[in-house]
C-alpha positions as CSV (number, residue, x, y, z in Angstrom):
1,X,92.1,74.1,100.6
2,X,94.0,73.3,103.6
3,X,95.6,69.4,103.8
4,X,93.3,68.9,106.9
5,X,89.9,69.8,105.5
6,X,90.9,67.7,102.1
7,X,92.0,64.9,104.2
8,X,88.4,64.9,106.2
9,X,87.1,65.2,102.7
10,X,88.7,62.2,101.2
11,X,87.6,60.0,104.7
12,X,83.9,61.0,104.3
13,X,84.4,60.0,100.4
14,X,85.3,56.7,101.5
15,X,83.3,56.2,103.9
16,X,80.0,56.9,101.6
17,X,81.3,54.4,99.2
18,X,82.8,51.5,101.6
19,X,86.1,51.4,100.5
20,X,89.8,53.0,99.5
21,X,90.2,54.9,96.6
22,X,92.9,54.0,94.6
23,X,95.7,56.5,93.2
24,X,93.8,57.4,89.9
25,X,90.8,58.1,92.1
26,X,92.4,60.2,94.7
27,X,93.8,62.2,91.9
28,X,90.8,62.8,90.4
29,X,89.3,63.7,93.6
30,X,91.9,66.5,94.6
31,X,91.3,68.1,90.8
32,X,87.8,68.2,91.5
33,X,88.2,70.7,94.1
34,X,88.9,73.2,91.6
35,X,85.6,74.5,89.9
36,X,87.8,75.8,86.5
37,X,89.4,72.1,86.2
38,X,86.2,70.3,85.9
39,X,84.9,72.8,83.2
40,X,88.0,71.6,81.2
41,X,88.5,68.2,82.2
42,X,85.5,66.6,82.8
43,X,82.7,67.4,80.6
44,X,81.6,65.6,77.1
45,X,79.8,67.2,74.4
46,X,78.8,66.5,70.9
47,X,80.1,69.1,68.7
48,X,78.4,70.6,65.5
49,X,79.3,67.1,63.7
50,X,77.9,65.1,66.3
51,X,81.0,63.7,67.2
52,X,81.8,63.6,71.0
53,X,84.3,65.8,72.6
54,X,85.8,66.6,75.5
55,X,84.1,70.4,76.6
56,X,86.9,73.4,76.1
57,X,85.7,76.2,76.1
58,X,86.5,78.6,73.4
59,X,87.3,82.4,72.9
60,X,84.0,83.5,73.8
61,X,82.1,80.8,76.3
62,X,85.8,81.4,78.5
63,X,84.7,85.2,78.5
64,X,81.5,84.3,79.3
65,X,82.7,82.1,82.2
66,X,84.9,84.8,83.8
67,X,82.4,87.8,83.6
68,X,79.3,85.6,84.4
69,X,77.5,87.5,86.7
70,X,73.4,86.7,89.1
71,X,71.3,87.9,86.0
72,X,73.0,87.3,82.0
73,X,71.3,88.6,78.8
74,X,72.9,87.3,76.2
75,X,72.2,88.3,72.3
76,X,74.4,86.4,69.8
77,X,75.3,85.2,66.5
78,X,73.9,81.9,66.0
79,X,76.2,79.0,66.9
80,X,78.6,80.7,69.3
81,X,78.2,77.5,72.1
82,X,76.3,79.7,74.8
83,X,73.8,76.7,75.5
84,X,76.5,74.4,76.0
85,X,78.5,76.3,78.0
86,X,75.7,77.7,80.2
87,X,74.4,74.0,80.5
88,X,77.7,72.5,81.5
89,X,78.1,75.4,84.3
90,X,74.2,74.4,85.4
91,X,75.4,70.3,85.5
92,X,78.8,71.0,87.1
93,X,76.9,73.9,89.6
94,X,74.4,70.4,90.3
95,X,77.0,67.8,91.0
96,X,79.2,69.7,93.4
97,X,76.5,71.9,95.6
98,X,73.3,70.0,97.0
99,X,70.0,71.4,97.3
100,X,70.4,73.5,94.1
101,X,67.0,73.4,91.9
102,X,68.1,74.1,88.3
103,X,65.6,74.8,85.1
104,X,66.3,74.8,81.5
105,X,63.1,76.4,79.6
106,X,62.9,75.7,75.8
107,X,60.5,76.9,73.0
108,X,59.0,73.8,73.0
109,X,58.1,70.3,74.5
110,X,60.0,68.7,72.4
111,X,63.4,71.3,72.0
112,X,63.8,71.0,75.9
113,X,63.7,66.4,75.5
114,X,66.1,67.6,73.0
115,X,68.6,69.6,74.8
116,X,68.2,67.5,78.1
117,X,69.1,64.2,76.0
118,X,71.8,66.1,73.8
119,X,73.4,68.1,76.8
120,X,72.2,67.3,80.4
121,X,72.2,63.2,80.2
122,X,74.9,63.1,77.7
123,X,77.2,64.8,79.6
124,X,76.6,63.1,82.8
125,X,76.5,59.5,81.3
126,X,80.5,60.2,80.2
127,X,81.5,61.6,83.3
128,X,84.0,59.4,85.4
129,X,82.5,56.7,86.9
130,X,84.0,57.7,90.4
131,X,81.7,60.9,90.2
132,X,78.9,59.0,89.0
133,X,79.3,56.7,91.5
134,X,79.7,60.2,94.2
135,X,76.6,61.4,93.2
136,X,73.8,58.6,91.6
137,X,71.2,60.4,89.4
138,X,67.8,59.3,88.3
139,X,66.1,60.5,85.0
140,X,63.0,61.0,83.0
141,X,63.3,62.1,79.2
142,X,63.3,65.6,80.3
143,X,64.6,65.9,84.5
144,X,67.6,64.6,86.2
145,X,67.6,63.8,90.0
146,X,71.0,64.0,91.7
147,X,71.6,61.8,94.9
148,X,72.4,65.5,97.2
149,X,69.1,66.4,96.2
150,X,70.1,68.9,93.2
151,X,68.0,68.1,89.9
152,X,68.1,69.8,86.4
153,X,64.6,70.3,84.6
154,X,63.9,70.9,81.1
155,X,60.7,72.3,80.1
156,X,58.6,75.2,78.6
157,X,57.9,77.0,81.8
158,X,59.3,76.9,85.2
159,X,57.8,78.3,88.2
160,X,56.9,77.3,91.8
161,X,59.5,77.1,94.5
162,X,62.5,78.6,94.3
163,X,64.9,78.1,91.7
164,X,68.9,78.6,92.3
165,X,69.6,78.3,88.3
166,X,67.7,79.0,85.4
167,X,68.6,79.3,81.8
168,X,66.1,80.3,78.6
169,X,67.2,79.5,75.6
170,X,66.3,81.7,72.5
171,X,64.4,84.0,74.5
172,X,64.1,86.3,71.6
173,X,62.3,83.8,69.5
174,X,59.9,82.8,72.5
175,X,58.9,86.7,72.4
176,X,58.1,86.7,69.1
177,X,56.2,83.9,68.3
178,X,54.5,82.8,71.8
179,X,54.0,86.1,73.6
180,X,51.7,84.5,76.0
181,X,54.5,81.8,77.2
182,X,57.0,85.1,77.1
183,X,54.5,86.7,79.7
184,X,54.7,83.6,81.7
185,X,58.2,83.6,81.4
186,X,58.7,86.9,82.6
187,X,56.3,87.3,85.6
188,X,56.8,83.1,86.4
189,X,60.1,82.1,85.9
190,X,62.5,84.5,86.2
191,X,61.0,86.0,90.0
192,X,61.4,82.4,91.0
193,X,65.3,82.7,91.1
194,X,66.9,84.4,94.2
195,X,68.3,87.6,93.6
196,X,71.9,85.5,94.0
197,X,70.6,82.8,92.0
198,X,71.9,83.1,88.1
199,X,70.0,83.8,85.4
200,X,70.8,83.2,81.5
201,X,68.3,84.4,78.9
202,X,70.0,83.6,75.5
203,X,68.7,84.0,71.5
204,X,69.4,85.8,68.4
205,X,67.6,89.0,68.3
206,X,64.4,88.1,66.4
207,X,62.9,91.9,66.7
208,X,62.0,95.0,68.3
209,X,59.6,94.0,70.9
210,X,59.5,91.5,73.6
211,X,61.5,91.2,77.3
212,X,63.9,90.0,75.5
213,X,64.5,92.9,73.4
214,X,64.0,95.4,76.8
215,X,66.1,93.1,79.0
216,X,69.2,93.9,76.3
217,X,68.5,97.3,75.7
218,X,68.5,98.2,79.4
219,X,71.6,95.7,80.4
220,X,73.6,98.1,77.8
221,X,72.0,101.6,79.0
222,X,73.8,99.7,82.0
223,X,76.4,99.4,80.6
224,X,77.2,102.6,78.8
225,X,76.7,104.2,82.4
226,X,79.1,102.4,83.7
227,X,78.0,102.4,87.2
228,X,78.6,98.8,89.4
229,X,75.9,96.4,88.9
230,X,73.4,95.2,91.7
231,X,72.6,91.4,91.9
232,X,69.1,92.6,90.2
233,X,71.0,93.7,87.2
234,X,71.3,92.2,83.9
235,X,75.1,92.0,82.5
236,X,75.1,92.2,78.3
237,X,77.0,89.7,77.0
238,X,77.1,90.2,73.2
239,X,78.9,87.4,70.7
240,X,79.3,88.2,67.3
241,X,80.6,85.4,64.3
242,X,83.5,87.1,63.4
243,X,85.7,86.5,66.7
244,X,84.6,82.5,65.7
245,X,87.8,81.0,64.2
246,X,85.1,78.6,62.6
247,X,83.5,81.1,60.9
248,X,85.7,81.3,57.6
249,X,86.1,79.7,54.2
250,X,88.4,79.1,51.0
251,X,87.8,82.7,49.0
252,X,88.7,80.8,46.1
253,X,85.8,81.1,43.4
254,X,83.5,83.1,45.8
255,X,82.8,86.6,44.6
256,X,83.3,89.7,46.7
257,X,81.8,92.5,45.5
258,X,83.1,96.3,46.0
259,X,80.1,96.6,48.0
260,X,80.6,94.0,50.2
261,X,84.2,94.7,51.3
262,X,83.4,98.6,51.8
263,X,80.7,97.1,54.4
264,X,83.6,95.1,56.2
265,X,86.0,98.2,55.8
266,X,83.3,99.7,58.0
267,X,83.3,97.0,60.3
268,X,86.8,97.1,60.9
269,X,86.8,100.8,61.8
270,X,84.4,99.9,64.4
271,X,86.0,96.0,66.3
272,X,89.0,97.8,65.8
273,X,90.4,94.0,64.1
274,X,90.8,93.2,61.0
275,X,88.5,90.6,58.9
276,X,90.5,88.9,57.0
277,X,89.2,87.7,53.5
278,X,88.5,83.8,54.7
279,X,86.1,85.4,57.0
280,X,84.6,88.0,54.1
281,X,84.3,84.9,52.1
282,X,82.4,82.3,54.8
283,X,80.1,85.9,55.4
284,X,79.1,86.8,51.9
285,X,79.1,82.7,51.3
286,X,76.7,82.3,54.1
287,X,74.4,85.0,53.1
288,X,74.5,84.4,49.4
289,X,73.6,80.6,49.9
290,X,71.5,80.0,52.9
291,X,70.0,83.3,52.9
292,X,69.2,84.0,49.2
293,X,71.3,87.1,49.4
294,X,68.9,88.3,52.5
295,X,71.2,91.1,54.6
296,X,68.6,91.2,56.8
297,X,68.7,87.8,57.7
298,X,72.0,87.9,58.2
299,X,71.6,90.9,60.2
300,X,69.6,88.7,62.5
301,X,71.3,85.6,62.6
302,X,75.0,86.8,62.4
303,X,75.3,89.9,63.5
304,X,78.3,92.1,63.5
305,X,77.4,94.4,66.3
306,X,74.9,94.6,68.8
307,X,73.5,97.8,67.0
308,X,73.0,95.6,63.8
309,X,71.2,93.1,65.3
310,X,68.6,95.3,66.2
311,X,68.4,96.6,62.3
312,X,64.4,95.9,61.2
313,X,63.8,92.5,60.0
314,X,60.6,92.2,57.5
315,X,60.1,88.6,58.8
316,X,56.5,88.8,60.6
317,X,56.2,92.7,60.3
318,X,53.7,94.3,58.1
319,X,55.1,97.5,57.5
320,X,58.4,96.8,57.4
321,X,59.2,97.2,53.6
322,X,57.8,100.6,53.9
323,X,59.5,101.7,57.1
324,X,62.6,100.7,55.0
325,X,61.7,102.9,52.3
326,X,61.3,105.6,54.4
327,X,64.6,105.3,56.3
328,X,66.4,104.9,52.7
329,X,64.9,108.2,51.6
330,X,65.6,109.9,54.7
331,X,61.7,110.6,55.2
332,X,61.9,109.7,59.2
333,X,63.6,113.3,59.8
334,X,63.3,116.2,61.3
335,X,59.8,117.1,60.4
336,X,59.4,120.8,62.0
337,X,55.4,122.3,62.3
338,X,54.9,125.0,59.7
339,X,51.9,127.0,61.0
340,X,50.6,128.1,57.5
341,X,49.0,124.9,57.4
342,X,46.4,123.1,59.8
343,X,47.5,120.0,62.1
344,X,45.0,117.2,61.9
345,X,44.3,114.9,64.6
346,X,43.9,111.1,63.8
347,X,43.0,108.7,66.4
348,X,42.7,105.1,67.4
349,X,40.1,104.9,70.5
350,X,41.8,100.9,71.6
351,X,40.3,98.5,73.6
352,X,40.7,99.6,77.8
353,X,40.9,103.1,76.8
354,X,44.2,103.0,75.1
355,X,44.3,105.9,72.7
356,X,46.8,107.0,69.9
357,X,46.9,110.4,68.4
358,X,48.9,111.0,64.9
359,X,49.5,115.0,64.3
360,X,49.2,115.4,60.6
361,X,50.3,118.5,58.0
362,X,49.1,118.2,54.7
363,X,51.6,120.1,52.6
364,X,51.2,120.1,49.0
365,X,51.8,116.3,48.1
366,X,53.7,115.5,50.9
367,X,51.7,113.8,54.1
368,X,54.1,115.3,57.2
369,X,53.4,113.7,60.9
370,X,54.8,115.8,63.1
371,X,53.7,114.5,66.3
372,X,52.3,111.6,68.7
373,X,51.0,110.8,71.9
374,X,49.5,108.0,73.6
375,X,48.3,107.0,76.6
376,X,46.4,103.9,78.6
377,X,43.1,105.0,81.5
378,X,43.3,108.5,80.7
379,X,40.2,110.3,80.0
380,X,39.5,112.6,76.9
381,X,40.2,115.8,79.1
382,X,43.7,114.5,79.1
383,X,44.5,115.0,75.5
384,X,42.9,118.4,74.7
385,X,45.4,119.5,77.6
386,X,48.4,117.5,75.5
387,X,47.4,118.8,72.3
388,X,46.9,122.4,73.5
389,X,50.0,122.8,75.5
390,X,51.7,122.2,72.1
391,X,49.9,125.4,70.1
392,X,49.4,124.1,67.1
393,X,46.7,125.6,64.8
394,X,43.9,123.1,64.9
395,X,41.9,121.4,61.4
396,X,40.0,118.3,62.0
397,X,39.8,115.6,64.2
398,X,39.1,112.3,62.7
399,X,37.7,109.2,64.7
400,X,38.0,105.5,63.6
401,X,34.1,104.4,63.0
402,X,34.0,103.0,66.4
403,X,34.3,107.1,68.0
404,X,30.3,106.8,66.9
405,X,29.4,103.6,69.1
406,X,27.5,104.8,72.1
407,X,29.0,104.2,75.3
408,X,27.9,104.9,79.0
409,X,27.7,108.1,79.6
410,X,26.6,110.3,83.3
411,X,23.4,109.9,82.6
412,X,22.3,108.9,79.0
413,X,24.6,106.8,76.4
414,X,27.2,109.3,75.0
415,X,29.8,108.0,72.0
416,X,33.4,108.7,72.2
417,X,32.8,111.4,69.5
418,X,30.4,113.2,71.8
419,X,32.7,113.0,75.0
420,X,35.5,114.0,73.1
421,X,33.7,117.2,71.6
422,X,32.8,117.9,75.6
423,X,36.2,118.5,76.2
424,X,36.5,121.1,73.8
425,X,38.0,119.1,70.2
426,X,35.8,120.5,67.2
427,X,35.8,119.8,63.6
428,X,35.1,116.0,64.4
429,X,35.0,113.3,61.6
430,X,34.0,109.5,61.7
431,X,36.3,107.5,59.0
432,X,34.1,104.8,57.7
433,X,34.5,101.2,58.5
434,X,36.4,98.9,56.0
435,X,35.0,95.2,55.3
436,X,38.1,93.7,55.8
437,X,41.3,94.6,58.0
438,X,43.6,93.4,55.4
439,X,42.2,95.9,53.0
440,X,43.2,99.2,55.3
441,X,46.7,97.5,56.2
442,X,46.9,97.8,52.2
443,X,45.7,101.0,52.0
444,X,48.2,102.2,54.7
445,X,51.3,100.6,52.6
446,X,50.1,102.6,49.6
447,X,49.8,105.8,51.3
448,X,53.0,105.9,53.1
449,X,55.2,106.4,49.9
450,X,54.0,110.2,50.9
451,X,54.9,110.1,54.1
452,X,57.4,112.1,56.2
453,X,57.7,111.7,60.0
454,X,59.6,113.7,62.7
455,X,62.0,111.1,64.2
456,X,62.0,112.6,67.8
457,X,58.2,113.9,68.6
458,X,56.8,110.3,66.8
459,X,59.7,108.2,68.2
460,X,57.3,106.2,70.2
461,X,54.9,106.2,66.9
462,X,57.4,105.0,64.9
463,X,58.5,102.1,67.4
464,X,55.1,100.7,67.1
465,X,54.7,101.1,63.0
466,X,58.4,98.8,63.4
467,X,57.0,96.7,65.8
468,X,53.2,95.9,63.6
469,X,53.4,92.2,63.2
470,X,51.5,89.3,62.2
471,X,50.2,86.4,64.3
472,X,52.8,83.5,63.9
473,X,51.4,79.5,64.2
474,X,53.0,77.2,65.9
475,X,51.3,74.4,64.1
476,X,52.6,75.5,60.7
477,X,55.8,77.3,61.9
478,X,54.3,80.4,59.5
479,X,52.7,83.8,59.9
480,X,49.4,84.5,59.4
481,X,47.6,86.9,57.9
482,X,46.4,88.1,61.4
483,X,47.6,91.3,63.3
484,X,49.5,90.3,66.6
485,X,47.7,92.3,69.8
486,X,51.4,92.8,70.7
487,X,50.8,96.8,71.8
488,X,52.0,98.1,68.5
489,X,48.8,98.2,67.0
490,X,47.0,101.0,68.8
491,X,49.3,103.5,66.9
492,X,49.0,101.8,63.5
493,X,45.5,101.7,63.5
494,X,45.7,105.6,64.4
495,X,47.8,105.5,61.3
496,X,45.9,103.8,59.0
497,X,42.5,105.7,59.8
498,X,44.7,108.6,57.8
499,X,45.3,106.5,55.0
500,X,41.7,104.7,55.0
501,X,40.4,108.2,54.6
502,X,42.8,109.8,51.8
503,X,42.0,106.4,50.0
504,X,38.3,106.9,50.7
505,X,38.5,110.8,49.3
506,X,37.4,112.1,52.8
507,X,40.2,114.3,53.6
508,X,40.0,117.9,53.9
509,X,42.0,119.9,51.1
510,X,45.4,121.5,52.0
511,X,44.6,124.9,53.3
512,X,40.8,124.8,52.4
513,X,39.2,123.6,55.6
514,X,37.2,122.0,54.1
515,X,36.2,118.0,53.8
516,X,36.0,116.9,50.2
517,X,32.6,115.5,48.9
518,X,32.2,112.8,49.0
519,X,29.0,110.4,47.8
520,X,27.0,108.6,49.9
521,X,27.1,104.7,49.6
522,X,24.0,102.9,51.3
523,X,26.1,99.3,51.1
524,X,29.1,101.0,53.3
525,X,29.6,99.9,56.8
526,X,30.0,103.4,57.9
527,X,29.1,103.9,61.6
């Protein structure tokens, strides 16, 4: 900055205030023309103590500060400062450019009082008084209003207008357990920033599904292709806990198994840096204590690559001991179609026409699924021309008991089992209706031990068996014994009509083609 326009500055400083700024002042006023001295100079925050400190960024936030880019996805170990430092950047970004518009969206009501109190007003009330004085600021419990017109607003949900900054914090988390304030996050919030406005969506990775989850994965496919980003583009930002100098303990006393330090040998062959045994020690102490020895959990909270954060947590999934199982014994394979046996069809006929098909090869003991399609508003024609572009030799096609509701037909009411034999699918069977949900997810569980599934053809199958979760409360901070409609469970229910009938004795006999007897129970809710 030339002397001239920092002379005209300092006059118009003055003048706005009605008087001369003394020495002190006038320094201050020259270092505050330099955006990366006020984010180490200026700025208070309370650290993990509570005690109040002056903001320097460390290893990671100063990374994040250099590569910062219009749209940020940011998964991380827990702890790693990104709230901080992307709040600082949003209160600094307020102070020193008017007519900015600046949200803050938290999991809850009370979370974003929180952070405003802990970060937004806390920082600003130990600010210098000259730039307090500069710039005069009114607030509520959860908004601040800047005198150039800027303002800072926590809340759950931000939309309306347009918004220059916005930052939501444990995004993941927000997925996971309000899916409906996700949506409105996703299709409210986030258009409402400029395409060069900044975005920051920030969490642990809490599971498979959710924008959060997609924004990541498709910031590093990005990535990987190395190609320049567009202001529409998400950068990945990825923190682990072992580049945290923090993050490490006295070994003394604490036990390292063999185990354990082959899984950080492993580690270091990928970082490329060693982990030296205060950090081994902090880890297996962290996990061992706070955890109950839960890998997963630590998986989740304190990741040590991007890859394991996305490792299956059991938290909220219904399936996921047994998808565990099956990845441990190598059963998600290659699963090839062996034409001496007959490929069953089983089917889930969803709500709006979304429809799941498992193909199925019962060989000997061992339950193979070999393929999977789905689809959403496609009629029944559409599958017999998927399934018979694939040439397989054809058994039986089993319906859940809804395939024997009547629906409107051309002319006269028609089920789905009667459409679908139209198109040319024979050998139909209806699998009776259970009493109670809980009772097939069981059922499912017990019949997967003899399961074996072709990792490429039933990738999307297998994405939505990992992705089967239960319905979390936000009143009791639990999950419930409900299914989530998150998408997932159009193929699972598929799924389980396979394992509702081999429970139920329904299913035809390896090689026989023909449907074991079965007896006839008047009290059954069979459609």
């Amino acid at each position: 900055m030339s002397d001239v326009i920092l002379s005209k500055k300092v006059e118009a400083l003055q003048h706005q205030l009605g008087r001369v700024l003394t020495t002190d002042e006038l320094t201050l006023f020259i270092n505050l023309q330099d955006p990366h001295w006020r984010l180490r100079n200026l700025y208070w925050i309370m650290d993990k103590e509570g005690n109040p400190v002056l903001f320097s960024p460390n290893e990671v936030q100063d990374k994040f500060i250099r590569e910062i880019w219009f749209r940020n996805v940011v998964p991380k170990a827990r702890q790693r400062g990104f709230s901080t430092v992307v709040q600082i950047l949003m209160l600094d970004h307020a102070l020193f450019e008017p007519n900015q518009r600046c949200g803050i969206i938290a999991e809850t009501t009370t979370l974003a009082e929180q952070i405003f109190g802990d970060k937004i007003k806390f920082a600003y009330d130990r600010l210098p008084p000259l730039i307090r004085e500069m710039v005069p600021a009114r607030m509520t419990l959860k908004k601040i209003v800047l005198a150039n017109n800027s303002s800072i607003r926590c809340a759950t949900s931000v939309r309306g207008g347009t918004i220059q900054w916005l930052h939501v914090t444990e995004y993941g988390k927000i997925c996971q357990v309000a899916p409906i304030k996700a949506k409105e996050i996703q299709t409210g919030s986030i258009p409402a920033v400029d395409k060069t406005g900044i975005v920051v969506v920030e969490s642990t990775v809490e599971g498979l599904d959710g924008n959060f989850t997609e924004l990541v994965l498709k910031a590093r496919a990005t990535a990987q292709l190395g190609r320049p980003l567009g202001e529409m583009d998400y950068r990945l930002h990825f923190a682990s806990w072992w580049d945290a100098s923090e993050y490490e303990t006295d070994p003394t006393g604490i036990v390292i198994s063999p185990k354990d330090h082959a899984y950080f040998a492993r580690l270091e062959a990928t970082i490329g840096r060693d982990i030296s045994l205060p950090k081994r020690a902090w880890y297996v102490q962290k996990r061992d204590v706070e955890f109950g020895g839960d890998q997963e959990k630590m998986w989740m909270q304190y990741p040590s690559t991007l890859d394991e954060a996305f490792t299956i947590s059991t938290e909220g999934k219904w399936l996921a001991n047994q998808m565990a199982t099956m990845r441990k014994q190598n059963r998600i394979t290659h699963v090839p179609y062996d034409p001496a046996y007959p490929v069953n069809l089983w089917w889930d006929l969803g709500v709006d026409d979304d429809i799941a098909i498992w193909f199925h090869q019962q060989v000997g003991l061992q339950d193979r699924f070999i393929d999977y399609i789905e689809a959403s508003g496609e009629p029944y024609a559409y599958f017999k021309a998927e399934v018979d572009k694939r040439g397989y030799a054809l058994g039986h096609c089993y319906l859940p008991h809804d395939g024997a509701h009547r629906r409107p037909g051309a002319e006269i009411l028609k089920t789905s089992a009667d459409m679908i034999g139209e198109v040319g699918f024979r050998n139909i069977e209806i699998v009776p209706r259970i009493h109670e949900l809980i009772t097939g997810i069981q059922q499912l569980r017990n019949a997967m031990s003899s399961y074996w599934i072709d990792e490429t053809k039933c990738a999307e199958g297998i994405k939505h068996l990992d992705g089967y979760g239960k319905v979390w409360n936000v009143r009791t901070s639990t999950y419930t014994s409900q299914v989530a409609q998150n998408g997932h469970q159009h193929a699972t229910d598929a799924l389980r009509q396979h394992a509702q009938a081999k429970a139920g004795g329904i299913i035809m006999a390896a090689n026989s083609g023909q449907t074991r007897p079965k007896r006839r129970n008047k009290g059954a809710m069979a459609a």
